[in-house]
Every structure is written in C-alpha cells, then in structure tokens.
ROTORNU-881969 format. One record per residue: residue number from 1; x, y, z of N, C-alpha, C in turn. Coordinates in Angstrom, 2 decimals. Example, Ala and Ser with C-alpha at 12.3 -4.5 7.8 and 13.67 -1.06 7.14 Angstrom:
<atoms>
(1; (13.19; -5.69; 7.80); (12.30; -4.50; 7.80); (13.20; -3.30; 7.80))
(2; (12.85; -2.25; 7.08); (13.67; -1.06; 7.14); (12.90; 0.03; 7.87))
</atoms>
This chain:
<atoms>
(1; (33.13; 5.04; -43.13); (31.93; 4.35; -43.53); (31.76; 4.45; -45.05))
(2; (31.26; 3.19; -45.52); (30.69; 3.00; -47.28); (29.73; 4.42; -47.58))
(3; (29.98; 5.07; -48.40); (29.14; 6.29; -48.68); (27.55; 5.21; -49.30))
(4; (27.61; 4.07; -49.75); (26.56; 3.97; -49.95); (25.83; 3.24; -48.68))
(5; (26.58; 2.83; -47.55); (25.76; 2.53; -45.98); (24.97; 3.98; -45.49))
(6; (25.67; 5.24; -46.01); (25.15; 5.96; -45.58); (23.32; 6.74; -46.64))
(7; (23.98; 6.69; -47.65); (22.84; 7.02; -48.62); (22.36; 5.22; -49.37))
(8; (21.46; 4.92; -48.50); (20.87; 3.56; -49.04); (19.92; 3.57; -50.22))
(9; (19.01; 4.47; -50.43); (18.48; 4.23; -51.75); (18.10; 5.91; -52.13))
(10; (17.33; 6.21; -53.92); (17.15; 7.53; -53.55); (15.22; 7.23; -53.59))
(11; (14.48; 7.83; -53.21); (13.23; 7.92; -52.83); (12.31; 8.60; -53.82))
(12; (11.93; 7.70; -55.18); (11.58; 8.03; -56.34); (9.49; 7.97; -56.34))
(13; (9.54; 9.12; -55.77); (7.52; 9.81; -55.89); (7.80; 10.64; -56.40))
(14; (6.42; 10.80; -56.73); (5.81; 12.34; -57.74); (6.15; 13.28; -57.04))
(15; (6.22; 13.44; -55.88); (6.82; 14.61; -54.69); (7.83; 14.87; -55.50))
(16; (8.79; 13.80; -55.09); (10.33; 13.83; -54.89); (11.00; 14.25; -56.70))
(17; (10.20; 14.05; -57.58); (10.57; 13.77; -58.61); (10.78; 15.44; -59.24))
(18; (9.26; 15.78; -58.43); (9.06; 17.20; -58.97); (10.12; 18.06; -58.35))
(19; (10.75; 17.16; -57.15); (11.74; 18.19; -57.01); (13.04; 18.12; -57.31))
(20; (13.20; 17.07; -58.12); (14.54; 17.31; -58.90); (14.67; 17.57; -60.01))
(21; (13.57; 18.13; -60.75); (13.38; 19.40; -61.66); (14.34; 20.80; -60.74))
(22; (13.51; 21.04; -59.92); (14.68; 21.87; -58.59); (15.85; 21.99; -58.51))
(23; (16.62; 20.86; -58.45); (17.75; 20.45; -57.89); (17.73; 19.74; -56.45))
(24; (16.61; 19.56; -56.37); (16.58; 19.02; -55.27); (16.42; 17.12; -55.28))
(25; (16.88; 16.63; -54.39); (16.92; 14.77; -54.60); (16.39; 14.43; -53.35))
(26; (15.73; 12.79; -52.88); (15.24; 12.74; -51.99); (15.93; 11.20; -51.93))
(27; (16.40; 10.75; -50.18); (17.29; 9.49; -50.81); (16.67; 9.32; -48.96))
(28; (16.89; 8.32; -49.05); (16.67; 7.27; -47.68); (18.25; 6.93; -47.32))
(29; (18.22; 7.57; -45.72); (19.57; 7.07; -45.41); (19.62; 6.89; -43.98))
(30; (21.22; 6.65; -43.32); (21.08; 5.50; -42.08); (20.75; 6.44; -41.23))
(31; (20.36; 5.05; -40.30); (19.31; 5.85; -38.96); (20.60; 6.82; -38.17))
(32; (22.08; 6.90; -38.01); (22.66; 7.33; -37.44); (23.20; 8.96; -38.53))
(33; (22.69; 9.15; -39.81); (23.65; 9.49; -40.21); (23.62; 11.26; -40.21))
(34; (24.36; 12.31; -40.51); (24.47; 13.51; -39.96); (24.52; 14.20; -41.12))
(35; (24.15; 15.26; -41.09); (24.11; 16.12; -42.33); (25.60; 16.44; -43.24))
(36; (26.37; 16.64; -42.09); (27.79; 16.63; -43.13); (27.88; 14.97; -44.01))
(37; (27.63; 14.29; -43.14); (28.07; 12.43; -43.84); (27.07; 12.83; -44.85))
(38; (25.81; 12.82; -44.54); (25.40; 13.07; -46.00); (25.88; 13.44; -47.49))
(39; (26.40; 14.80; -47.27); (27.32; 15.71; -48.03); (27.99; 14.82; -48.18))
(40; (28.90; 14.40; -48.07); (29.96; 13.94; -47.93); (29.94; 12.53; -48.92))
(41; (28.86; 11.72; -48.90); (28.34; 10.56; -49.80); (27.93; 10.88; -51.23))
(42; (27.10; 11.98; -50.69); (26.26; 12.30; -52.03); (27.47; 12.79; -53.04))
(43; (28.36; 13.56; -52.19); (29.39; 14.29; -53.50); (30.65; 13.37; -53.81))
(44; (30.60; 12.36; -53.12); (31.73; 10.88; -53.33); (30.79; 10.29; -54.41))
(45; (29.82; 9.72; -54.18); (28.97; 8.63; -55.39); (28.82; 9.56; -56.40))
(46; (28.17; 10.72; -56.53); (27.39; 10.97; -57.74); (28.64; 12.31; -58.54))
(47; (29.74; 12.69; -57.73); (30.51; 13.51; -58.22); (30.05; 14.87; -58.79))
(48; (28.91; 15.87; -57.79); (28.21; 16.66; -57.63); (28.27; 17.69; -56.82))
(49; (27.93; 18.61; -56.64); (28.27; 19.85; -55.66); (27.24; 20.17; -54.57))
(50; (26.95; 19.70; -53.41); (25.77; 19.94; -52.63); (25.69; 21.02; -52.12))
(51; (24.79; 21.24; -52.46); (25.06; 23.38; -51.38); (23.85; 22.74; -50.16))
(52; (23.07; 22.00; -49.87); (22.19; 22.45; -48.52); (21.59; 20.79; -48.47))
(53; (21.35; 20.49; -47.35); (21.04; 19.11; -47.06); (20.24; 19.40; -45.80))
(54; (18.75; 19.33; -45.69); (17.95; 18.76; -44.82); (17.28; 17.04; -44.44))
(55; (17.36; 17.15; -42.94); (16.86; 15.82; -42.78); (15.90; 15.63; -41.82))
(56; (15.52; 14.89; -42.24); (13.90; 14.33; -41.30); (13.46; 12.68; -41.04))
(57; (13.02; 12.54; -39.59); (13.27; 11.63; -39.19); (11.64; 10.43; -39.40))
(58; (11.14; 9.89; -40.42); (9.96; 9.83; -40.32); (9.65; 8.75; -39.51))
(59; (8.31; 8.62; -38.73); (7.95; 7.39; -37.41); (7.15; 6.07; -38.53))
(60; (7.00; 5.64; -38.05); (6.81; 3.96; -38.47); (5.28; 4.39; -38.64))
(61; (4.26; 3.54; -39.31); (2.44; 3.89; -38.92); (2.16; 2.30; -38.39))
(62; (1.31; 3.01; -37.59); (0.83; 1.83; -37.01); (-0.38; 1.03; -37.62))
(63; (-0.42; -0.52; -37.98); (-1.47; -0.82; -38.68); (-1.88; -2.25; -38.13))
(64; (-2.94; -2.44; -38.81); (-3.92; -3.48; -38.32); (-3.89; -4.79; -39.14))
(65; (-4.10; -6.24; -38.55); (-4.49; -7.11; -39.53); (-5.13; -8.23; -38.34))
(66; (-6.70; -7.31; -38.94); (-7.38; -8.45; -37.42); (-7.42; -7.36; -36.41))
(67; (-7.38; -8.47; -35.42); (-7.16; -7.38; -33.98); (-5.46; -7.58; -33.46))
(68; (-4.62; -7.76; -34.38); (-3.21; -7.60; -33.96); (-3.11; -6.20; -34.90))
(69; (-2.22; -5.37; -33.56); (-1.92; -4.33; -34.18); (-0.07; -4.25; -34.33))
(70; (0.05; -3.75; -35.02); (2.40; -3.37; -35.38); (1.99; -2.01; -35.64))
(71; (3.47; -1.87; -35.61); (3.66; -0.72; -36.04); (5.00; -1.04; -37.35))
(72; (4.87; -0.37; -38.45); (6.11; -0.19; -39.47); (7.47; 0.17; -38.93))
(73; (8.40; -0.20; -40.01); (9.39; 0.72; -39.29); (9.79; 2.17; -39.92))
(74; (10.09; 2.96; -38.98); (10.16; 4.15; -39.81); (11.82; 4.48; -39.92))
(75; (11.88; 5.42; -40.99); (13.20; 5.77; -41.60); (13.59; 6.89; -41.34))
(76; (14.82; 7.37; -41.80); (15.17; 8.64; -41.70); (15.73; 9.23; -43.26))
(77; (15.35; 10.52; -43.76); (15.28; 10.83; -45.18); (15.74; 12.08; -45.09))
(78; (16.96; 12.29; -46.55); (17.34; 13.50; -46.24); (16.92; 13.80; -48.08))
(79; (16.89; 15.27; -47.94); (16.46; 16.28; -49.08); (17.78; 16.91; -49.51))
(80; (18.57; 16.51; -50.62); (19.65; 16.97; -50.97); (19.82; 18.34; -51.83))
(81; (20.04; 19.41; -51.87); (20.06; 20.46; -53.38); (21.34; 20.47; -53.30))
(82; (21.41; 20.56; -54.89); (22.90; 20.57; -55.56); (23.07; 22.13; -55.76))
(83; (23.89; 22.39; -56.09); (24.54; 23.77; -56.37); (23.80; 23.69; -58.47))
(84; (23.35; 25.06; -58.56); (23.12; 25.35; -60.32); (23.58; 24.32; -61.34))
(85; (23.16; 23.75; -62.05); (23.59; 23.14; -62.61); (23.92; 21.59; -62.90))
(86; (23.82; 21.40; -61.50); (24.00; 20.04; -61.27); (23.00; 19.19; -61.53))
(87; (23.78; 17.98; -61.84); (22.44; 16.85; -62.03); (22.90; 15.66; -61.62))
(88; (21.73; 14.83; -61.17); (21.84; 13.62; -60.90); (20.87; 12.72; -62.09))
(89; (21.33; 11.25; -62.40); (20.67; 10.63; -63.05); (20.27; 9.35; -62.13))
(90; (19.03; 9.83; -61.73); (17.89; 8.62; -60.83); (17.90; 7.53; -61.60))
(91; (17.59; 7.68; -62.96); (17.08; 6.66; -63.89); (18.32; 5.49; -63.93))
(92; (19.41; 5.81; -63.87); (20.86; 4.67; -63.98); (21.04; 3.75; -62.67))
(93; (20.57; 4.41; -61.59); (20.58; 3.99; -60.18); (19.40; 2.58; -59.90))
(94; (18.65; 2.54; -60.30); (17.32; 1.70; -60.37); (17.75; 0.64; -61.20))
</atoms>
C-alpha cells in the first residue's frame, strides 16, 4: 500500500500543534490501518525515527438541519512520537 493511502493528511489544531513542540504529530489515517503500517509510512514519507504510535478511532456527531437528522463521518487518527530529536515540517505539507 501507498504510504500516503495510509497517512492521508496531518491534523493541524492548537491541540495537535502543542504537541509537536513534544515530538509528538497528529495525522488522519485509513479506516483499516494498524499501528505498525503507520510506522512504517510515517518513517518512508518524512525519513524520521518513530519510537510509539497510538490510535483512536473517532465516531461521526450527529447533527441537525430542520427536523432531518445525519450523522458525520467519523475517522480514525493516530498520535505519532518521534524518537529525540526528530522533526517534522507540517508547514511544507499544506
């Protein structure tokens, strides 16, 4: 698989931002994809050292317009930290 099918965008909030002061990155990726593939993308595209990768699956919200109700769709997002030192540049990606 395309390392970038797997890491589709990176997920640029004040959250996320503050945590790549950290070393930490926040990226939106596929609904199938596994913590090693992760690894595995992040250190193919950005040529970086990942030491720890959590992921979380977030649900869609449900909302209103009128009396029809949807629901969003929800994503799945993983939290990357690099090993000391490392950096990523968000700003070139955008």
């Amino acid at each position: 698989m395309n390392p970038w099918e797997i890491v589709r965008r990176p997920i640029m909030t004040e959250k996320s931002l503050r945590g790549s002061e950290a070393g930490k990155y926040t990226f939106e990726v596929a609904p199938g994809a596994t913590k090693i593939a992760v690894r595995q993308a992040v250190e193919a595209l950005f040529a970086v050292k990942v030491r720890k990768v959590n992921i979380m699956n977030l649900r869609g919200r449900t909302q209103r317009r009128g009396r029809h109700v949807y629901t969003t769709p929800g994503m799945r997002k993983a939290i990357v930290t690099l090993a000391p030192g490392a950096k990523i540049d968000l700003e070139s990606l955008t």
